[in-house]
Each structure stands twice: as C-alpha cells, then as structure tokens.
C-alpha positions in Angstrom: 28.8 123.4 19.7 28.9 123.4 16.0 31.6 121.3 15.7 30.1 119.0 17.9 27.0 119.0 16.3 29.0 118.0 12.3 30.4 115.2 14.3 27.1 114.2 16.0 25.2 114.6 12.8 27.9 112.4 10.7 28.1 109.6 13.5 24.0 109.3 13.4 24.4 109.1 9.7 26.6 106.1 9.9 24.8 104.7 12.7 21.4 104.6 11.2 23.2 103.0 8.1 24.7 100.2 9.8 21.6 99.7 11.9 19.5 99.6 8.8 21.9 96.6 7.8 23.0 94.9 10.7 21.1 96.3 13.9 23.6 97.8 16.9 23.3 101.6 15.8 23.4 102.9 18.7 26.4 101.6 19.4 27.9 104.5 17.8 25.6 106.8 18.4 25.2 106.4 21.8 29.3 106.9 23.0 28.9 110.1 20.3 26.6 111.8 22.4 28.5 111.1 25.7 31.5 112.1 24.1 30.1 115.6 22.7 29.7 116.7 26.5 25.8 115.3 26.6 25.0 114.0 30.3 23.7 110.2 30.1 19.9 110.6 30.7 20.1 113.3 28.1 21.7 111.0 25.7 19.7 108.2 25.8 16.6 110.5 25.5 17.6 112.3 22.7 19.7 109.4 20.7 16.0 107.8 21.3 14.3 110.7 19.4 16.6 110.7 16.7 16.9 106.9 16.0 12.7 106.5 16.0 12.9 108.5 13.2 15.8 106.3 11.6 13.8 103.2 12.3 10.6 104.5 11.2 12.2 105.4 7.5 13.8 101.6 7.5 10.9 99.9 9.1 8.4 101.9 5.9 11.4 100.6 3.7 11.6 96.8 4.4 7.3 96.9 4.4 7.5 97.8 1.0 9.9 95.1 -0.1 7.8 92.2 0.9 10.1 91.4 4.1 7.7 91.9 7.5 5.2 89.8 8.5 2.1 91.0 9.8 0.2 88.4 11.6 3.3 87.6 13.7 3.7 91.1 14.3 0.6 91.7 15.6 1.3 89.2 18.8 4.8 90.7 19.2 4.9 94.5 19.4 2.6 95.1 22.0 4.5 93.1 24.6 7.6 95.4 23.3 5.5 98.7 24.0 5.1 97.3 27.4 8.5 96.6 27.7 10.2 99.4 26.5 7.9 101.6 28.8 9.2 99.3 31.8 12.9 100.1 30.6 12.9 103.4 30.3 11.0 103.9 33.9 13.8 101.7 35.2 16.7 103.1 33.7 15.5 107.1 34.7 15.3 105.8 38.6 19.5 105.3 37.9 22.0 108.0 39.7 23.6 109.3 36.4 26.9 108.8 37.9 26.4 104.9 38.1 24.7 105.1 34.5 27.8 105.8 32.3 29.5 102.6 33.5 26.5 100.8 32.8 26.1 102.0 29.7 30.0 101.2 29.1 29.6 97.5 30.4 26.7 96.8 28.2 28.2 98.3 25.4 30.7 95.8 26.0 28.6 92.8 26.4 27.2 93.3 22.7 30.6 93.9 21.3 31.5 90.5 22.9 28.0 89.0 22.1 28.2 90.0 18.4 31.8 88.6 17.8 30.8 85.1 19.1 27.4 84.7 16.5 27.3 82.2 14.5 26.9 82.7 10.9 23.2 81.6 10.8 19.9 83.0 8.6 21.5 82.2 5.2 18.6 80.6 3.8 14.4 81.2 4.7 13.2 78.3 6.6 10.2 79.4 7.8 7.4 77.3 8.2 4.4 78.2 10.2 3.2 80.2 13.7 3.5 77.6 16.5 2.1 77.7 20.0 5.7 77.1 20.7 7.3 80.0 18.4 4.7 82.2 19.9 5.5 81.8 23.5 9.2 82.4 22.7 8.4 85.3 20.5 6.6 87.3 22.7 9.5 86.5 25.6 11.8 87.7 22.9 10.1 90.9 22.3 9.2 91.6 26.1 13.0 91.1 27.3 14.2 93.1 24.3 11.7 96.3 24.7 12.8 96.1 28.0 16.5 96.3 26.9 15.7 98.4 24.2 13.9 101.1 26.3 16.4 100.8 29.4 19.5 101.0 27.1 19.3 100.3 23.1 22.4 99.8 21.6 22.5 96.5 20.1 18.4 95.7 20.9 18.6 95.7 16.8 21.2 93.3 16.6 19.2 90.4 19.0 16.6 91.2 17.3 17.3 89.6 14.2 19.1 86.9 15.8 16.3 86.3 17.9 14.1 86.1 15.1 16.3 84.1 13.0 16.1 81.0 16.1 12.6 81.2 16.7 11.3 81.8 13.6 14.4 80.2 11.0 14.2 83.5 9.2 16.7 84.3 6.8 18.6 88.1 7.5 17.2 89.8 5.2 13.4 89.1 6.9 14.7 89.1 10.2 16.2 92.3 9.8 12.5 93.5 8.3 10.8 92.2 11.2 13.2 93.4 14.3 13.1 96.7 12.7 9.5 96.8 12.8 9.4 95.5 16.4 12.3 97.9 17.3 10.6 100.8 16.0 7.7 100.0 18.2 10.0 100.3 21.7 11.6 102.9 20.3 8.2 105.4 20.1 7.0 103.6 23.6 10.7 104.6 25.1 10.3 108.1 23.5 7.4 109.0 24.7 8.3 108.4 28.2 11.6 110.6 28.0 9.8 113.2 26.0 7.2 113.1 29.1 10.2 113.4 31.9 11.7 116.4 29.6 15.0 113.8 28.7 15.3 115.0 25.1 17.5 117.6 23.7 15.8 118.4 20.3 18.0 121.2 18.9 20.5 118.5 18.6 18.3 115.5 18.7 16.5 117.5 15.3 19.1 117.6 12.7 21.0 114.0 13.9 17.7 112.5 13.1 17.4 114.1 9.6 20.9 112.7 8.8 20.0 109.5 10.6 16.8 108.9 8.2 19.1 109.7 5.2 21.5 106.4 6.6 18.9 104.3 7.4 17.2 104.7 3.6 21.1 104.6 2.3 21.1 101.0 4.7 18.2 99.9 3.8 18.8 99.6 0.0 21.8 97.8 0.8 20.9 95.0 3.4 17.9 94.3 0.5 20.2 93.8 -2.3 23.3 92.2 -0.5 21.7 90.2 2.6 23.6 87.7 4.0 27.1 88.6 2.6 27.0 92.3 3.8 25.4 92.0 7.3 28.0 89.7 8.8 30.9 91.4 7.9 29.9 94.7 9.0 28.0 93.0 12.4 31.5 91.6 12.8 33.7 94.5 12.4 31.9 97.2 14.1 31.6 94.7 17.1 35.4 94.4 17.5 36.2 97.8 17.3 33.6 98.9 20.3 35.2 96.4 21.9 38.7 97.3 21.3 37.7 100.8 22.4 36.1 100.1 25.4 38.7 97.6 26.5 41.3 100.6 25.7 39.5 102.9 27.6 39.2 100.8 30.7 42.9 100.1 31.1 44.0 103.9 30.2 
C-alpha cells in the first residue's frame, strides 16, 4: 500500500499542476487510482476529495491575480452546484462493472476532443454580459457540473474553452473563471459522495496535500506563461491518454 500510495501521491501532484494550467487533471489522476487497485465509485469519490482541495488553492490563486470575474460568476455557479449534484446521483445508480468502461470511453473522448481544439483565447476580447452570453453561460455551466459531478476528468478543460466562445476570454481568464466554476461542482459532487460513504480519506488525505502543492506550482506558471504554455501541454497530455487508451483496448 505504500508504494501505491508514493505513486498516487506523485500522479496527484502532477495532475493538479497541469490542471492548474490547462484543465483535464483528472485525467491522470483518475486511471491512478483505478490502477492502484481502487474500485471505480471509490475512485471518483476520493479523486473528488482530493482535487477540491487542488482547485480550491488554484481557484484563491487566480482571485488574487485580477483573473475571475464576479458578477458573471454569480449567475454561473449555482446552476453548476445543481448540476454536479445531478451527476454524481446519476453516476452512483451505475453497476460498477459497467462504470470502468465508461470511465475509459470518456477518457477517450477528451483525449480526442482536446487534440482537435483550435488554438483560440490568445488575446482578451471581452466586451460586456449579454442576454445572449448569459443563456449560454448558464447552459455551459449546467451541462458541465453535470459532467463534472458524473465523471470529471477533462470538465476543466471545456471549461476554459467554453468560456473562451461565449465570453472571447483570453486563457489566462478563462482558466481563472472555469477554475472558480469547477471548484464549485467539485464541493457540490463531494459532498454527495462523502454523504453515500464513497471517499477513501487515508489515501484521499495526503494526494490532496501533494495535489494543492501542484496546483500552487501550476498556478504560477499558467499566470506568467499563458497562451504559449497551456496549448502545448493541453496538447501533449491529450495524445498520450489517448495513445494509452487506444493501446489498452487492442491488448
């Protein structure tokens, strides 16, 4: 279990750092707790515990920088409390057995999703809070709690491109917003797997204290480099899921 728990520990290290950057963290967090032996429900529980705390420490980060903005906010999260509490009811209905090639397909889907995105958000072209950017918000934020609270991986990653369409951010506010918003599904999932008992916290505990230590590590960085660091490593970790996945499925 020790061994396990290094390797757990250093995957939610690197996970909250590239989700601090680039969103999709739990795309290597989440196949790290299957592969350490931890049964699906259990793993999305207590990859949930441990990456609130992550997002939390990021969310406090980008705050201080200037880079979330409040009165959009304030429409947004509560319809992603209400959908990540309609995920995570969903997704603990699910026969475990069916769940890991969910979670595998899905996993997929980003991989595939992220490698296609266009190199948008370069430049800060917002202009005001429409009626019309509203609407689309709030969809945004509903569909995505409810992703983000059925499954997760990659809810960081729309996010910021979701943000960047509606809104014309640029990454670096995009990424300060959707972590704000994420961190809202993420304490409305965790309190409904900490309700149904879904949360391992003697390993959940010390993967979230090396998780908040990646996401401050990411933070820093995404605020300094923007633009030229988040692509690359949105890019990059997207093709190798993929090329794992795919590996996996014909072995």
């Amino acid at each position: 279990m020790t061994i396990s728990l290094i390797f757990l520990c250093i995957a939610g290290f690197f996970a909250a750092f590239v989700d601090s950057i680039a969103g999709g963290g739990g795309i290597i967090s989440v196949p790290a707790f299957l592969l350490a032996g931890i049964p699906p429900h259990i793993t999305l529980g207590t990859n949930k515990f441990s990456s609130t705390c992550a997002s939390f420490t990021s969310s406090l980060k980008f705050m201080q920088s200037g880079k979330v903005d409040l009165k959009i906010l304030r429409f947004l999260l509560p319809f992603t409390l209400i959908g990540a509490v309609l995920g995570v009811n969903t997704v603990l209905i699910i026969n475990a057995k069916y769940l890991n090639m969910i979670v595998l397909t899905l996993l997929l889907f980003v991989g595939i999703y992220s490698l296609f995105s266009k190199e948008i958000g370069k430049e800060d072209k917002f202009k005001a809070l429409t009626k019309k950017n509203l609407i689309l918000g709030i969809l945004l934020a509903l569909s995505l709690g409810f992703y983000d609270g059925f499954f997760g991986p990659g809810t960081g990653s729309f996010l910021i491109f979701g943000l960047i369409g509606i809104y014309n951010f640029d990454f670096v506010r995009s990424a300060g917003n959707g972590k704000v918003l994420n961190f809202g599904s993420n304490v409305a999932s965790l309190i409904m797997f900490a309700f149904r008992g879904q949360i391992n916290y003697k390993v959940g505990i010390p993967v979230a204290i090396f998780m908040i230590i990646g996401a401050k590590f990411g933070t820093k960085v995404a605020l300094k480099n923007g633009a030229k660091i988040i692509k690359p490593l949105f890019v990059t970790m997207s093709l190798c899921v993929a090329l794992k996945i795919l590996y996996g499925a014909i072995k």
